[in-house]
N, C-alpha and C positions, 0 to 999 in steps of 0.2 A: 215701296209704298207702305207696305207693312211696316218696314224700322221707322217712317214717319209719324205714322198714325201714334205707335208707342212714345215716341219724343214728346208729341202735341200733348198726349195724353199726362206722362210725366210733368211737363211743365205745366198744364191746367191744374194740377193736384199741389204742385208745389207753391203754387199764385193760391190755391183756395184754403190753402192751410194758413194764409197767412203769417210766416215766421218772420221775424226780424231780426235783421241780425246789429248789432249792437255795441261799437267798445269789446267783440271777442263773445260778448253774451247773450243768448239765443231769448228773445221778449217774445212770450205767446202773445194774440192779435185776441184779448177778450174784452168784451163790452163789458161799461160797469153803468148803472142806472144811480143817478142821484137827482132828489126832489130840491131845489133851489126857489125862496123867498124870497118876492118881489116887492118892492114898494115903490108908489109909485104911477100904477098903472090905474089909468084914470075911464077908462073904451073900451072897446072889443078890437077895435085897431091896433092898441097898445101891443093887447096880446099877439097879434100877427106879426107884426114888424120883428117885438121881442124876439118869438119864437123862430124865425127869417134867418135875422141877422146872426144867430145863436147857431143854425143850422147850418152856416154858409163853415163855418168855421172848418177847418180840417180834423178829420177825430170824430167828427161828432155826427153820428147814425141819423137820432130824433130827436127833437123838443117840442114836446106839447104843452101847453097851456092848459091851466086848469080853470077855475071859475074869476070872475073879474072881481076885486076886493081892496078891502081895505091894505090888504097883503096876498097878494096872487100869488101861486105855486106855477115852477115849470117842473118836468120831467122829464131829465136830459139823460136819454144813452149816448156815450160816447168812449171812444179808446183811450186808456190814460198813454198807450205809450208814444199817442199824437198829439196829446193836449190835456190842458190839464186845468184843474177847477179854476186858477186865478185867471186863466186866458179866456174859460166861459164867461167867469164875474168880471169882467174888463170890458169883455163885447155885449154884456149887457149897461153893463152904468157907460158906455158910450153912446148907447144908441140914443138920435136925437128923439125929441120929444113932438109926439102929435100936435100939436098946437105952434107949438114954436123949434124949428128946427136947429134953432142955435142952444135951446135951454136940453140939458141932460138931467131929467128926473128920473130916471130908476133908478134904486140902490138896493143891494142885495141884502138882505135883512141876516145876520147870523146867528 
């Protein structure tokens, strides 16, 4: 019972350390936080959906939403070595549009 308990415990440690292994090379598992410029967003719905679809991705911790504008900010933590800034700016300028779900109005401003 005891060598188990040490096993469970070895393996909880070595899943919370998060390592990756890689091509032979060991990728630490660290959040990186970047502010990403919206255009586009017209509601407060915009921001939810944005911020959703953004979330759903693999990689990615959080996206908040900051104020509703002419150009809205998000604030995305996510893991680079799951995904990566073109696949966030992808799953944003695809996301349908509030009003018309066929028209795609956000573009990431850079």
């Amino acid at each position: 019972m005891f060598k188990r308990i040490i096993f469970a415990a070895l393996v909880f440690t070595a899943i919370s350390n998060k390592t990756f292994a890689q091509n032979g090379n060991a990728l630490m598992d660290t959040a990186t936080t970047i502010t990403i410029k919206v255009k586009g967003v017209t509601c407060k719905n915009d921001l939810v959906t944005l911020s959703d679809n953004v979330k759903e991705l693999k990689g990615v911790t959080d996206c908040k939403p900051g104020k509703m504008g002419p150009v809205s900010e998000f604030q995305i933590i996510f893991n680079p070595a799951l995904v990566g800034t073109k696949e966030i700016y992808k799953a944003i300028e695809n996301t349908a549009g509030c009003s018309d779900p066929k028209d795609r109005p956000y573009k990431v401003k850079n």
